[in-house]
N, C-alpha and C positions, 0 to 999 in steps of 0.2 A: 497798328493802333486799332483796326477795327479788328481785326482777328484776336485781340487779347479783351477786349470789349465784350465781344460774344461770348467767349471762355471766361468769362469773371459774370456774366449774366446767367448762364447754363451751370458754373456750380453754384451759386446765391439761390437757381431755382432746387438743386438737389439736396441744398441743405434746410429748405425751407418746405421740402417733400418730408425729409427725412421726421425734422420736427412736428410735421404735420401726423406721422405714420405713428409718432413717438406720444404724442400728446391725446392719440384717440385710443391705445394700449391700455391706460392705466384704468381700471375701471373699481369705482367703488359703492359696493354691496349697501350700507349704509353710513348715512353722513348725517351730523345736527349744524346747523346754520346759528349762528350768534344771532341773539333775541328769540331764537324760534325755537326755544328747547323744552317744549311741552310736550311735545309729540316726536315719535322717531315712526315713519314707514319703510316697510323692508317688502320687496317681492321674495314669490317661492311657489314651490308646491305643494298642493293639499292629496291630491290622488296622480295616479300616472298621465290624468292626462286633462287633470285641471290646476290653473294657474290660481295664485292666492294674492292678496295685497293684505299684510301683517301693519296695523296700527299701535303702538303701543302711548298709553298715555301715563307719564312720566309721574305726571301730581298723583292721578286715585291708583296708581299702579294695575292699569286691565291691560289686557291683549281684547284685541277685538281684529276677524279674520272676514274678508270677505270675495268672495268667487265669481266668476264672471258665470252667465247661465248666457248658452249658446242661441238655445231655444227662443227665449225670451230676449237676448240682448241686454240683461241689465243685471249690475252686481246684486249678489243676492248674501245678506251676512250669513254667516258661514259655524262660527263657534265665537263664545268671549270668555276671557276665564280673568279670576281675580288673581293679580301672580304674588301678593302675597299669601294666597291662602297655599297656591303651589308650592312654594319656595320655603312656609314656616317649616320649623323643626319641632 
């Protein structure tokens, strides 16, 4: 009884490893949340060896891009562009 105890305890823990292992895998690049679809933010990079955070705002359609400055410690904007002006034909 206690020998089948601990074998029913040790695989509840490997399966709940497993899902743990399974559930930190899936990873996604950009998401919009129900009520909050004004805005989508996406990370990336702007040069080799700086980090970007991409805001785009849904209603006036801009990109607006902003960079961390090492130096200084604090995001610094980067580029905005209007993406209909990109995107007309």
């Amino acid at each position: 009884m206690r020998r089948a105890l601990i074998v029913a305890l040790v695989c509840i823990n490997v399966g709940l490893l497993a899902a743990l292992i399974g559930v930190n895998l899936n990873r996604a690049d950009a998401q919009t949340f129900r009520g909050g679809n004004d805005y989508i933010m996406v990370t990336g990079k702007i040069e080799s060896s700086f980090d970007a955070i991409y805001v785009i705002d849904l209603k006036s359609r801009a990109l607006a891009a902003w960079r961390f400055d090492r130096t200084a410690k604090k995001l610094v904007p980067y580029k905005g562009r209007i993406l209909e002006q990109d995107f007309a034909r």
